[in-house]
C-alpha positions as a Markdown table, in Angstrom:
| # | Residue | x | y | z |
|---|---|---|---|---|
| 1 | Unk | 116.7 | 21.6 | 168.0 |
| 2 | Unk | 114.2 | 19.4 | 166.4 |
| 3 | Unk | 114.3 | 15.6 | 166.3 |
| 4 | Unk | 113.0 | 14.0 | 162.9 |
| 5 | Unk | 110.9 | 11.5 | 163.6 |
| 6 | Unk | 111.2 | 7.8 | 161.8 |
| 7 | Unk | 108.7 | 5.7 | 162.3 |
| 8 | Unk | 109.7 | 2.1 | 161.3 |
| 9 | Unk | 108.0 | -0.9 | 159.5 |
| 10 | Unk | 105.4 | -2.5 | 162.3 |
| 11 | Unk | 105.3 | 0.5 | 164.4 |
| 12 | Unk | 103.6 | 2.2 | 161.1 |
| 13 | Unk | 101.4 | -0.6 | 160.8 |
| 14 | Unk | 100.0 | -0.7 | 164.2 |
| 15 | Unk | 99.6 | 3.1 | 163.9 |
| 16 | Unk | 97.5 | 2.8 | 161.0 |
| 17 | Unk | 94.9 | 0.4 | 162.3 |
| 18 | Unk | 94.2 | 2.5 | 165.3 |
| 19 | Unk | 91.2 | 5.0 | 165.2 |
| 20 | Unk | 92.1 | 8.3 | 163.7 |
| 21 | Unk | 91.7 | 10.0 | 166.9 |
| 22 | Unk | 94.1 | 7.5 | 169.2 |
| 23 | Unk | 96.4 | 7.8 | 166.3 |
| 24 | Unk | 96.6 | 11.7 | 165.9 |
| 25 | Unk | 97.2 | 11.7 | 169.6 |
| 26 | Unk | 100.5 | 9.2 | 169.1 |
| 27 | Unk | 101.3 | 11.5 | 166.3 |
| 28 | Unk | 101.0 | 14.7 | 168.6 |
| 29 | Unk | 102.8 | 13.3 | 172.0 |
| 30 | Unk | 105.7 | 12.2 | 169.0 |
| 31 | Unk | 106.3 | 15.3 | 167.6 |
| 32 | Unk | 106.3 | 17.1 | 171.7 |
| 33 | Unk | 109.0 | 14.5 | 172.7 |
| 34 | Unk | 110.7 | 15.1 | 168.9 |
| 35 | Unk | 111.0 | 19.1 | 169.7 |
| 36 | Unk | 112.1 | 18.7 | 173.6 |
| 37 | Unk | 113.9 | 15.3 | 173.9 |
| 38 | Unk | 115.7 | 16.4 | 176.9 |
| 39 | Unk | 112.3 | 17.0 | 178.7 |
| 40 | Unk | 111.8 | 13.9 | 181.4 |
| 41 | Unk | 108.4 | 14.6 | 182.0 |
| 42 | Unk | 107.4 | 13.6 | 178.4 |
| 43 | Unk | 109.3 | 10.1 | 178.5 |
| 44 | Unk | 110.6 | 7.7 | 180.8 |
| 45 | Unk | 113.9 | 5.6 | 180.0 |
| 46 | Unk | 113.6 | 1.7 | 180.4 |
| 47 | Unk | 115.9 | 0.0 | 182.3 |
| 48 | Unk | 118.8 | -2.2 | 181.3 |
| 49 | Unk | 117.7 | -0.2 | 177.8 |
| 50 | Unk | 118.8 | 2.4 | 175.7 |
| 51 | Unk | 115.1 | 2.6 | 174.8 |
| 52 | Unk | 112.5 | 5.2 | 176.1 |
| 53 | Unk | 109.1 | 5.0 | 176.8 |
| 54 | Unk | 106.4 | 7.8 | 175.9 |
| 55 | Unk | 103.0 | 7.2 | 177.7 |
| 56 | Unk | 99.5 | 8.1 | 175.6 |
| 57 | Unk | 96.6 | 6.7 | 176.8 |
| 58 | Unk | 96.3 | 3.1 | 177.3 |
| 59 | Unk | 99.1 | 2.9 | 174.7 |
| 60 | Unk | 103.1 | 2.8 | 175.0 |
| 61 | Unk | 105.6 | 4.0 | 172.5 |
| 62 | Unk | 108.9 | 2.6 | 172.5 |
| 63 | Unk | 111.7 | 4.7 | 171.1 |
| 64 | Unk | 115.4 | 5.2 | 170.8 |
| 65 | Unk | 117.3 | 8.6 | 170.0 |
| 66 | Unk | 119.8 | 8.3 | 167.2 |
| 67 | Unk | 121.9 | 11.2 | 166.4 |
| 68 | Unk | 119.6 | 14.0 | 164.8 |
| 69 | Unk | 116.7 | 11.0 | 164.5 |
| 70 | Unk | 113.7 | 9.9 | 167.1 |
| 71 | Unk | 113.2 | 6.1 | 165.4 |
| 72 | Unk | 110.0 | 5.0 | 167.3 |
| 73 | Unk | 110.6 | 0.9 | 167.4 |
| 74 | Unk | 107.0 | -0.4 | 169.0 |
| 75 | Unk | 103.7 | 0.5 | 169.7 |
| 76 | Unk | 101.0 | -1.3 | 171.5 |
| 77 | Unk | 99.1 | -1.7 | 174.7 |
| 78 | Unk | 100.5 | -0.8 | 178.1 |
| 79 | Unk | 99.9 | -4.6 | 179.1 |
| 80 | Unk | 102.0 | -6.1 | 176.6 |
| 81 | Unk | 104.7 | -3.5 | 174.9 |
| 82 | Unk | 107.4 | -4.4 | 177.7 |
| 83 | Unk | 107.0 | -8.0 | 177.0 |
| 84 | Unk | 108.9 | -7.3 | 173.3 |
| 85 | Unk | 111.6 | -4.9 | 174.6 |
């Protein structure tokens, strides 16, 4: 069973003022984990979190699973995303 995928307020943002190749990759690796969210080799859980982490790049996508939804709540560099969690 499919996930829908939300993508909230900043998240979207971000997204949109990446390149349109960087940000059709995001899009792509979402809608994988959104079809097999059981999969662990497509994302990582964070400790002391009930957040996961999906890896793209040089780029980190930090997500929760909600019922039926996949609500992505950050994006940004590898270097820094951790920092917000």
């Amino acid at each position: 069973m499919a996930l829908t995928l939300k993508i909230t307020g900043t998240p979207q943002r971000y997204l949109l003022s990446l390149d349109a190749p960087t940000r059709k990759r995001i899009h792509d690796k979402l809608q994988a984990v959104a079809e097999d969210h059981l999969n662990p080799r497509l994302s990582l859980p964070l400790q002391g979190s009930s957040k996961r982490s999906v890896r793209v790049g040089g780029y980190r996508v930090l997500f929760e699973i909600d019922g039926d939804m996949l609500i992505v709540s950050d994006i940004g560099p590898r270097g820094q995303i951790y920092r917000k969690a």
